[in-house]
C-alpha positions as CSV (number, residue, x, y, z in Angstrom):
1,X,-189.0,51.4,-227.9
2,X,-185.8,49.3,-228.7
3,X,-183.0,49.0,-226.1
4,X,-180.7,51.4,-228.0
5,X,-182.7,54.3,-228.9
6,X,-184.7,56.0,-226.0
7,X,-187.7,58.7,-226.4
8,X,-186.6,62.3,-225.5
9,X,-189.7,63.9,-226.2
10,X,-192.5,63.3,-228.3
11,X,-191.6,61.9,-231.7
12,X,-187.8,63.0,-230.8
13,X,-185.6,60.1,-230.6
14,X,-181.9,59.8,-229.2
15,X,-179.5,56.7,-230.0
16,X,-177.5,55.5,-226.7
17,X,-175.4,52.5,-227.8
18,X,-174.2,50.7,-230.8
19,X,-176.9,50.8,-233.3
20,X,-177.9,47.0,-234.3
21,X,-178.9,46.9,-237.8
22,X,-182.9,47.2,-238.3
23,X,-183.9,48.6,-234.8
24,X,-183.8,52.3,-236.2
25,X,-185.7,51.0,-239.6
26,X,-188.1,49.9,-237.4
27,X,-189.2,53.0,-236.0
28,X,-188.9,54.9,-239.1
29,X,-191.3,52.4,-240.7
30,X,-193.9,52.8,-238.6
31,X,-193.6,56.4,-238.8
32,X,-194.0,55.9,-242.7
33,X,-191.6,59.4,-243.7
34,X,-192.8,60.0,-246.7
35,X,-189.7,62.6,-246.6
36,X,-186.2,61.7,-245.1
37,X,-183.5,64.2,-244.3
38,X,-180.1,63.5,-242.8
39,X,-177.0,64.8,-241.6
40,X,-173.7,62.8,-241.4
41,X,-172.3,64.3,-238.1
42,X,-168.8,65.1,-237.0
43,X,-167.5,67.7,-235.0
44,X,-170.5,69.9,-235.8
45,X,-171.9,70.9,-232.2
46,X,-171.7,74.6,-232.6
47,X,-174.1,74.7,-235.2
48,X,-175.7,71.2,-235.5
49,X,-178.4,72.0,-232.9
50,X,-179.3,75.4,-235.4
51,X,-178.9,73.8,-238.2
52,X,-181.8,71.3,-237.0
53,X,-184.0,74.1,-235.9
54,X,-183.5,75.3,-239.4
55,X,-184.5,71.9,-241.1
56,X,-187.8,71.4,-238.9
57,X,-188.6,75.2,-239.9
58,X,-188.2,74.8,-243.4
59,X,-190.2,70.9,-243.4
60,X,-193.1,72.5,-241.4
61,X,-193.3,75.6,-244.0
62,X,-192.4,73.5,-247.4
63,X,-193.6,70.1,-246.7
64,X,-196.5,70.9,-245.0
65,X,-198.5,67.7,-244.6
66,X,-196.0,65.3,-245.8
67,X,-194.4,63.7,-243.4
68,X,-190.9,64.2,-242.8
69,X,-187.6,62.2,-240.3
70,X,-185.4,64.1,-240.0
71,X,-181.6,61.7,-239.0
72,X,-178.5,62.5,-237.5
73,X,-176.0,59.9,-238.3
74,X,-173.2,61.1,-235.8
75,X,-169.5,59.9,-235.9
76,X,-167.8,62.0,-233.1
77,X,-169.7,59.5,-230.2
78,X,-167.3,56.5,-230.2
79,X,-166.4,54.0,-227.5
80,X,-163.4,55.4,-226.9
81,X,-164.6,59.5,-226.8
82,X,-167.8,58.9,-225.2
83,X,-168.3,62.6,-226.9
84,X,-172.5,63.1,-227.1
85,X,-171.7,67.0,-228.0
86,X,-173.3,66.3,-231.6
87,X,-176.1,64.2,-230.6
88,X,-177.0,66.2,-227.5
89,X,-176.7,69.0,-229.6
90,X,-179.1,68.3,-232.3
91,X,-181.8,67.1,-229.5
92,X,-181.9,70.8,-227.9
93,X,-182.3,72.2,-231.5
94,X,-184.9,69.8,-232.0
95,X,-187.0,70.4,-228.9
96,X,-186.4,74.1,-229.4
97,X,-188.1,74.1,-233.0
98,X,-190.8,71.5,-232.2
99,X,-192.3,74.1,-228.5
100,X,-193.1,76.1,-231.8
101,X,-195.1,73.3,-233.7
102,X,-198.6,72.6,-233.1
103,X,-200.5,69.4,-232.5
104,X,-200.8,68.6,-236.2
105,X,-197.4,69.7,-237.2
106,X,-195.7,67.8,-234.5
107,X,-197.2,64.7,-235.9
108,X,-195.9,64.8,-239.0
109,X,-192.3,64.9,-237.8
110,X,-189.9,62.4,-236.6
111,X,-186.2,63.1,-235.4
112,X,-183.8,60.8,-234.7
113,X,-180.0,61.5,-233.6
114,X,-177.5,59.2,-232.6
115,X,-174.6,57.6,-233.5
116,X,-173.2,55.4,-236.3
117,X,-170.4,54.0,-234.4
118,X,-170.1,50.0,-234.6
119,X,-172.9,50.3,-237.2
120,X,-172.6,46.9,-240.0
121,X,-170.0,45.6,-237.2
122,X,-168.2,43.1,-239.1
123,X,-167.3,45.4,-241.7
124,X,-167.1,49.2,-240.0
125,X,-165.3,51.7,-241.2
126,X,-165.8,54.8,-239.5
127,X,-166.1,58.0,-241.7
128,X,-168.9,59.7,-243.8
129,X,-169.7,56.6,-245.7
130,X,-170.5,54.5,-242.6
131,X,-173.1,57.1,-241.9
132,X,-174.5,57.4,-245.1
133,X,-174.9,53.4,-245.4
134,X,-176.3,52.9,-241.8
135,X,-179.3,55.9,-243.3
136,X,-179.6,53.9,-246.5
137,X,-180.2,50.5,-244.9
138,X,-182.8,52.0,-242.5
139,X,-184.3,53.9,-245.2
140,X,-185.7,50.3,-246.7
141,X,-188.5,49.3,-244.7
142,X,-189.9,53.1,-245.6
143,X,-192.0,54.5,-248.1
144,X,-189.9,57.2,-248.3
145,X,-189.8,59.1,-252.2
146,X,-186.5,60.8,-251.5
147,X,-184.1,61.5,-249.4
148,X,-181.8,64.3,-248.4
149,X,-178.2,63.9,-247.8
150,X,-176.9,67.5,-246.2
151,X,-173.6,68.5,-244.3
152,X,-174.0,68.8,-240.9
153,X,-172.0,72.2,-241.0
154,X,-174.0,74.2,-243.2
155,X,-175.1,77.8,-241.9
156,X,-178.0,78.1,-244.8
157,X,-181.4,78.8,-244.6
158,X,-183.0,75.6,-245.2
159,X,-186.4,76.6,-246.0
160,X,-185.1,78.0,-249.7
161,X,-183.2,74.8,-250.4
162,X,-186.2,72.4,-249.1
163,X,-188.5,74.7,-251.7
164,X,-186.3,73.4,-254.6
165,X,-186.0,70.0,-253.4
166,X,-189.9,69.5,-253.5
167,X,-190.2,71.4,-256.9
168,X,-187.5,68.9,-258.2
169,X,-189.9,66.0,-257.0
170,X,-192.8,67.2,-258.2
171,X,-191.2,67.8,-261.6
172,X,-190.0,64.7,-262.3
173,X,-193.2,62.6,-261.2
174,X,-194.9,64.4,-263.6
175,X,-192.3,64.1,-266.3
176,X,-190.1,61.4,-265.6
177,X,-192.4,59.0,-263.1
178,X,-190.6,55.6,-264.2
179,X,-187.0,56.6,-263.6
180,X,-184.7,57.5,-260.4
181,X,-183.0,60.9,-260.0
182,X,-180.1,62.2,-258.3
183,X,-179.9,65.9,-257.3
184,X,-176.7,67.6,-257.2
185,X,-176.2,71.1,-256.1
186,X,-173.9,74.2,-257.9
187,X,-173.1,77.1,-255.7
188,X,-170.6,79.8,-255.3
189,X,-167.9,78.4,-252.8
190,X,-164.7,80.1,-252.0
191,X,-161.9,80.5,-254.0
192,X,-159.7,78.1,-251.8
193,X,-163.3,76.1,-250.9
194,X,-164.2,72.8,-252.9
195,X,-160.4,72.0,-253.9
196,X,-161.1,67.9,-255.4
197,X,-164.2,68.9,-256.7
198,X,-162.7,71.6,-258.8
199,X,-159.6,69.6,-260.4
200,X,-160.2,65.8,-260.2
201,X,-164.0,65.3,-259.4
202,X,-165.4,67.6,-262.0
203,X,-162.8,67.0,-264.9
204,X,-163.2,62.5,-264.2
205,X,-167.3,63.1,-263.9
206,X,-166.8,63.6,-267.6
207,X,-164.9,60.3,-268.5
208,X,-168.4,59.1,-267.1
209,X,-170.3,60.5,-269.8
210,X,-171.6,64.0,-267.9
211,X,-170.2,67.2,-266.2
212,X,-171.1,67.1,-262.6
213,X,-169.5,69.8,-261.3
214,X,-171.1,69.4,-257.9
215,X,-170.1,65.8,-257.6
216,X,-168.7,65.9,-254.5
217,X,-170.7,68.6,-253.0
218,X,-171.7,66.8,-250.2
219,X,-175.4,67.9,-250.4
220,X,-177.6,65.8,-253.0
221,X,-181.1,64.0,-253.3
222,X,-181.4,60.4,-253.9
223,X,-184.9,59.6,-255.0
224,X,-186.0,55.9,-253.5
225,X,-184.9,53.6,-256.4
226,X,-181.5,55.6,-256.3
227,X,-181.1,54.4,-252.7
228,X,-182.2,51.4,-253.7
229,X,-178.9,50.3,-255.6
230,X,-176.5,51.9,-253.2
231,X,-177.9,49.5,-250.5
232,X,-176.5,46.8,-252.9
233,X,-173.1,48.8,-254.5
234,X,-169.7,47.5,-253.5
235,X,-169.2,49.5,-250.5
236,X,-165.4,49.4,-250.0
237,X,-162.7,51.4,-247.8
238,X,-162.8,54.1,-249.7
239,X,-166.7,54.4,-249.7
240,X,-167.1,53.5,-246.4
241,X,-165.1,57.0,-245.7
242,X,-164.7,60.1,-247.6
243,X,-165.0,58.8,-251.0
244,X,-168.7,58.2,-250.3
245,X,-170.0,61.5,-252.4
246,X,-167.9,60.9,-255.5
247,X,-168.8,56.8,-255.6
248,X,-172.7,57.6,-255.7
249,X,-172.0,60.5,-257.9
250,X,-170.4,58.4,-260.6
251,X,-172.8,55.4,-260.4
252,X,-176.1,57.5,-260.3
253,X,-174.3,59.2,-263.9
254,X,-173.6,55.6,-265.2
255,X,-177.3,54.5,-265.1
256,X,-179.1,55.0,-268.2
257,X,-182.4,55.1,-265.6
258,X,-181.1,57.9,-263.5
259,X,-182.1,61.7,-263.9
260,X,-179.7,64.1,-262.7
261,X,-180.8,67.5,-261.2
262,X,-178.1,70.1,-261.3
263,X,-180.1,72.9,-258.9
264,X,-178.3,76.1,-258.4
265,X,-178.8,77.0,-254.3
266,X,-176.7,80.5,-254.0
267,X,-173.6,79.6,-251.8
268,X,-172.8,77.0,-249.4
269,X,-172.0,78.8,-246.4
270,X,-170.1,76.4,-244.0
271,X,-166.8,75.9,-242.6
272,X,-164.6,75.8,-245.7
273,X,-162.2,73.1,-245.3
274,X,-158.5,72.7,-246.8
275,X,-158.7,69.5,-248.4
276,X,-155.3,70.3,-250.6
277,X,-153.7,69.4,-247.6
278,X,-151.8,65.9,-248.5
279,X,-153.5,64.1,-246.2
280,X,-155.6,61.0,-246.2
281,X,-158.8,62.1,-247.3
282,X,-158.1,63.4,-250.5
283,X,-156.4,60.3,-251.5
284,X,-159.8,57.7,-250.6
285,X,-161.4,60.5,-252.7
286,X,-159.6,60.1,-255.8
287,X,-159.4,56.5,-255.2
288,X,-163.0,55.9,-255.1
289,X,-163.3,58.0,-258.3
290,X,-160.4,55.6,-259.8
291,X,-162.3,52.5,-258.4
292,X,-165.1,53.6,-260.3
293,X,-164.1,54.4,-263.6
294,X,-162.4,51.0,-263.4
295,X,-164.7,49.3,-262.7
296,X,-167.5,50.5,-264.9
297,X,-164.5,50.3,-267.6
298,X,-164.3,46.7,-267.0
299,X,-168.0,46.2,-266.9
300,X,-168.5,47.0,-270.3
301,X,-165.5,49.1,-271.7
302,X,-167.5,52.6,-272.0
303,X,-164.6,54.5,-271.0
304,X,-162.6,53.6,-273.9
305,X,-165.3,54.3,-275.8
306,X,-165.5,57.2,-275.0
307,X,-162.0,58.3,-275.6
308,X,-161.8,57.1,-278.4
309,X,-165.1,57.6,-280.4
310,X,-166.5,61.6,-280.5
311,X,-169.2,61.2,-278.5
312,X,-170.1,64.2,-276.8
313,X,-171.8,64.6,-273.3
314,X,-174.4,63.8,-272.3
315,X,-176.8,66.7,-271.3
316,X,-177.6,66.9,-267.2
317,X,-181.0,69.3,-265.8
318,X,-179.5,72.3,-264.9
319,X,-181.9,74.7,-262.8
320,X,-180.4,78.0,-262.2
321,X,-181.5,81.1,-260.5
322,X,-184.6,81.6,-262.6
323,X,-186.0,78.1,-261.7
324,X,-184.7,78.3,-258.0
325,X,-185.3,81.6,-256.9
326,X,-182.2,81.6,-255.0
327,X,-179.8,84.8,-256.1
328,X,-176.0,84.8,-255.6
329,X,-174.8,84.6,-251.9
330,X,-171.2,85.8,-251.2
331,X,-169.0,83.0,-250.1
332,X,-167.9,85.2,-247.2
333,X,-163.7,85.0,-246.1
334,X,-162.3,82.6,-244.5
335,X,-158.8,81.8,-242.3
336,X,-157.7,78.9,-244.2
337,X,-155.7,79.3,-246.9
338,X,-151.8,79.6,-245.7
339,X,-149.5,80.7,-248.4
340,X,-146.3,79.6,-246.2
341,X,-147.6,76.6,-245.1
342,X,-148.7,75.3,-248.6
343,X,-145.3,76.5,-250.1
344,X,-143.8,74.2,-247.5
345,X,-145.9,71.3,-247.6
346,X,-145.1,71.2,-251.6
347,X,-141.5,71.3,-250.2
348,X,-141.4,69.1,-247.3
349,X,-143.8,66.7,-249.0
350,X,-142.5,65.8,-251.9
351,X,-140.4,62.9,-250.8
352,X,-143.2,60.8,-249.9
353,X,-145.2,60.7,-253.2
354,X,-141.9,61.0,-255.2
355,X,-141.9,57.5,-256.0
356,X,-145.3,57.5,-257.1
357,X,-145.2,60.2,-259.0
358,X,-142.1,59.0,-260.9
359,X,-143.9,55.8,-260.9
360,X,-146.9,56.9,-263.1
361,X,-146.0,59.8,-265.3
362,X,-143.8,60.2,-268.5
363,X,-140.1,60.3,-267.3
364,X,-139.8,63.9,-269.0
365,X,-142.8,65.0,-267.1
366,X,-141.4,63.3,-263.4
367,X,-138.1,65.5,-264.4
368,X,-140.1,68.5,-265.1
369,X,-142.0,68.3,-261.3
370,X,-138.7,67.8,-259.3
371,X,-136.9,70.7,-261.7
372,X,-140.2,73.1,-260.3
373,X,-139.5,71.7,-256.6
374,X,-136.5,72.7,-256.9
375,X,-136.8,76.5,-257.8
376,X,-139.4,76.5,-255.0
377,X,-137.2,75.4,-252.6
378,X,-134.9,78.2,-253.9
379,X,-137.2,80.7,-253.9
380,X,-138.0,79.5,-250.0
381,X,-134.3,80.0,-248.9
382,X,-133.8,83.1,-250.9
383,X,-136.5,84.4,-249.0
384,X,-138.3,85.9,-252.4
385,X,-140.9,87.9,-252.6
386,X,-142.2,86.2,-255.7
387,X,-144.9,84.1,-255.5
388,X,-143.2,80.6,-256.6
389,X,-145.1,77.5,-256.6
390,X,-144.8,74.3,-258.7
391,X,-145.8,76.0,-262.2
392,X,-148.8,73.9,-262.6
393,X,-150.9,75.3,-264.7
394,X,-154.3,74.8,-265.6
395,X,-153.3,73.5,-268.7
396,X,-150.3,71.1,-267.5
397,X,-152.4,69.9,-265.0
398,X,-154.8,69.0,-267.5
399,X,-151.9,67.1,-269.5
400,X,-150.5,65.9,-266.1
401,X,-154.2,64.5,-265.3
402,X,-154.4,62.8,-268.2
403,X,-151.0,61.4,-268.5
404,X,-151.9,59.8,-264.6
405,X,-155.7,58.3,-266.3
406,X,-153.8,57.0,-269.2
407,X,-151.4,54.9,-266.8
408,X,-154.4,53.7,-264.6
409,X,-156.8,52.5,-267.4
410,X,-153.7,50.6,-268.3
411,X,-151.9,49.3,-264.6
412,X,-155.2,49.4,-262.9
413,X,-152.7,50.6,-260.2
414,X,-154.9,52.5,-258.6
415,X,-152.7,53.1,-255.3
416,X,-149.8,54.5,-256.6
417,X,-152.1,56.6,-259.2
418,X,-154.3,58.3,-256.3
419,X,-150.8,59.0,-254.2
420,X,-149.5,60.8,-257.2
421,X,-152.5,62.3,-257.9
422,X,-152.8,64.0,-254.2
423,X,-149.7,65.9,-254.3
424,X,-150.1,66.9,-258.0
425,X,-153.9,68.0,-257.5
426,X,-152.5,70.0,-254.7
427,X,-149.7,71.7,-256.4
428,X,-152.0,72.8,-259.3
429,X,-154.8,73.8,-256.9
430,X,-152.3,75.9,-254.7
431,X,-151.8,77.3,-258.0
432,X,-155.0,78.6,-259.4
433,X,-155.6,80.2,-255.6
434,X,-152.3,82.4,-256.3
435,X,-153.3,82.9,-259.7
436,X,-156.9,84.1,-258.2
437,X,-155.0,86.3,-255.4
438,X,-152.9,87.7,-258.2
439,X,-156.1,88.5,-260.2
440,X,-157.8,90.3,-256.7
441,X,-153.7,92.5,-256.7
442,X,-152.3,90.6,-253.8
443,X,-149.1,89.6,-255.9
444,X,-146.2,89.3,-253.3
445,X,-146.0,86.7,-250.3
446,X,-146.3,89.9,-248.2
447,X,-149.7,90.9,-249.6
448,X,-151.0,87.6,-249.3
449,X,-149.8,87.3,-246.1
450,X,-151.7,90.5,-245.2
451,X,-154.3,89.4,-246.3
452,X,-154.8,85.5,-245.7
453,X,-156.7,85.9,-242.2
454,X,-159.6,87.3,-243.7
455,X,-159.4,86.0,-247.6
456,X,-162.8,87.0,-249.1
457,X,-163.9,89.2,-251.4
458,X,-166.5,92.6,-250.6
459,X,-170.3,92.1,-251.8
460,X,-169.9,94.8,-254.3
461,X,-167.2,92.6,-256.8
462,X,-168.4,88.8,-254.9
463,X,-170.9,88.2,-257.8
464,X,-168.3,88.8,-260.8
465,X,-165.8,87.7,-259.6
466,X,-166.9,84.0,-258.5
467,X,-169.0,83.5,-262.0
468,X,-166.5,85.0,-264.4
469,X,-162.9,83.9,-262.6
470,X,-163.9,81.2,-260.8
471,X,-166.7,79.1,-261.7
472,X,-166.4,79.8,-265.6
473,X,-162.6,79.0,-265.4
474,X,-163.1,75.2,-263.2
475,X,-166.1,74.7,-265.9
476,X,-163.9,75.2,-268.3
477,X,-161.3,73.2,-267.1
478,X,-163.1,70.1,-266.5
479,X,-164.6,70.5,-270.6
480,X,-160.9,71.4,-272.1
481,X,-160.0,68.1,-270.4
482,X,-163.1,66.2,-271.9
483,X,-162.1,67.7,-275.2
484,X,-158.2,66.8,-274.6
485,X,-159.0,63.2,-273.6
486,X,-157.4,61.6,-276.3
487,X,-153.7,62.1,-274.6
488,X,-155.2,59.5,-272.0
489,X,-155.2,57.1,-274.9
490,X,-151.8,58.3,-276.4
491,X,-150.1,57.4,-272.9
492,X,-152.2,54.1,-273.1
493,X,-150.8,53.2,-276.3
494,X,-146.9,54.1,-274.8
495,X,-147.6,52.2,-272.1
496,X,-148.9,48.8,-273.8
């Protein structure tokens, strides 16, 4: 056993120091996973070790007789926290599901948790990237067919999702056996859950050449050959932190080799996260996305083609609840949607992506967002009732979005476009909640208010409600932008 990783149990495996590139490749090698499954780890210690139990139950009962590793990349053990919560964590639920396995099925698994601090030294970066690449770059030496990238906060049943997983592999070795795939997932997800995906990833997937609506889900399948050529992408900041998802999203839709698997799984149930939040992580999201389309634009110019030809997209496998025998799961409610703290962080915030914004959209349209910030900030200090924002509509966010792509394609500024695009992607998300809340009858600050520590909706209206107001309206947001694209080349044309 090498230095850094020591044996727990049988076949359970626990990383103690800074993981030297190859050592963990090693062991998974001689293990020969024909199966790999991994989390990317942070913060997850109340439900890591469950979740594990729930990944070994589902491998035993769905890949019964293949053999399957199971990793846990973790990122909250650092030098300077010396915080094993995760790590420990996942061993207990390990040990807890394997007392259950037998002789036979305790041979065909391997787990592995540890962490992915210092990993690729000379160029770390820690964040969700890091993980993923340190997974990829062991993955090699295997003979691994896929592998399964999965949030380490998901409360699912794993067993269901591992049944469509294996039907999408058997699929496509009978159907498609000489190309890669990439398997994306489409649930219902709260109406303030999945903010980037819903107004930047989505729409931009289509610039690409496909709607991917679960682009940045955070849960997809890479088959082998798919890993293959993100061992060798450009993995910069951006990718090497949160914008990890969206980069392998948009270079598995470039390549003409790669199937992609949209599978429909029910509802992610997991701690729902603000991302509309200003903060950093939304910004290395977009930025990756921007990095992208860039560079595949200056590979071989298909984005302008695109705009500027009427080519339409290009079709993606879509399995839904008929092929994956999963049936709507309500989202649940959640505490984290603030009304008063969003109105105030599109008033306090402003200042710092002003110059940005003003930077890289139309002059009129720069006026327009500082007239709205200003009738929110009167609304604040009149203390109204009303439910004022920063009027970005679906439809203006569209133009907005494709004023900021036109200016991009053109500046290849990609900084100041991702800044602008942070606070504007924000005010028009903040919107569509309100305009969702309105929909539910919670139209005054007070009824949202009343409402806010337990946003959800009841199981009777869930199912409706999420298809027909939420998921039908992002869908059709990310398509009216497709079909609107040509704006990006009328602010092109201003610009040169």
């Amino acid at each position: 056993m090498h230095e850094f990783i020591k044996q727990e149990e049988k076949n359970i495996l626990k990383g103690v120091a800074k993981p030297p590139k190859g050592a963990l490749g090693e062991i998974l090698a001689e293990f020969d996973p024909e199966i790999i499954i991994a989390h990317p780890t942070f913060h997850c210690e109340d439900n890591i070790g469950s979740l594990v139990y729930r990944d070994l139950e589902g491998a035993r009962k769905v890949f019964n007789g293949n053999r399957v590793a199971l990793i846990i990349a973790d990122g909250t053990y650092n030098d300077k926290s010396n915080d094993t919560s995760n790590i420990e964590a996942a061993i207990e639920g390990a040990k807890k599901a394997l007392d259950g396995f037998n002789e036979e099925e305790r041979k065909n698994v391997l787990v592995y948790a540890g962490p992915h601090e210092g990993y690729d030294s000379a160029h770390f970066s820690p964040g969700k990237g890091n993980a993923f690449k340190m997974i990829f770059e062991e993955m090699e030496p295997t003979k691994a067919k896929a592998i399964l990238l999965l949030d380490g906060d998901l409360r699912n049943d794993m067993t269901p999702w591992q049944r469509v997983y294996k039907k999408v592999i058997e699929h496509h070795e009978k159907h498609h056996p000489n190309k890669d795939f990439f398997v994306t997932a489409r649930y219902a997800r709260h109406i303030v859950d999945a903010s980037l995906t819903r107004n930047v990833v989505g729409p931009l997937t289509t610039l690409m050449g496909s709607y991917v609506p679960g682009g940045i889900s955070g849960d997809i399948m890479l088959s082998a050959g798919a890993v293959a050529k993100e061992r060798i992408a450009n993995w910069n900041d951006a990718r090497r932190n949160y914008g990890t998802d969206i980069a392998t999203t948009f270079d598995n839709i470039a390549d003409p080799n790669t199937r992609i698997y949209e599978v429909y799984l029910g509802a992610k149930l997991h701690d729902v996260t603000d991302d509309a939040k200003l903060s950093i992580m939304p910004g290395q999201v977009i930025g990756a996305a921007l990095e992208r389309i860039i560079y595949y634009e200056d590979f071989d110019s298909r984005i302008t083609h695109r705009l500027e030809n009427d080519i339409p997209l290009e079709e993606i496998v879509v399995w839904n609840y008929d092929q994956t025998n999963i049936d709507f799961i309500n989202p649940g409610t959640t505490n984290v949607f603030n009304i008063d703290v969003k109105r105030e962080a599109l008033a306090t915030k402003l200042d710092d992506f002003k110059g940005d914004i003003e930077k890289v959209l139309r002059p009129s349209s720069y006026e327009e967002i500082i007239n709205n910030h200003k009738i929110l900030m009167d609304s604040i200090n009149a203390k109204s009732e009303k439910i004022v924002l920063m009027s970005i509509s679906q439809e203006r966010w569209i133009d907005l979005l494709c004023e900021v792509m036109g200016y991009v394609m053109v500046t290849k500024d990609i900084e100041s476009s991702k800044k602008a695009l942070n606070y504007l992607y924000t005010a028009a998300f903040v919107e569509f909640c309100a305009e969702k809340l309105q929909e539910l009858g919670y139209t005054t600050l007070s009824a949202v208010r009343r409402i806010q520590e337990s946003l959800g909706l009841g199981d009777s209206n869930a199912k409706a409600f999420y298809s027909e107001n939420v998921d039908k309206v992002v869908k059709n947001l990310a398509l009216n932008f497709y079909r609107g694209r040509s704006r990006i080349i009328d602010r092109m044309r201003e610009l040169n």
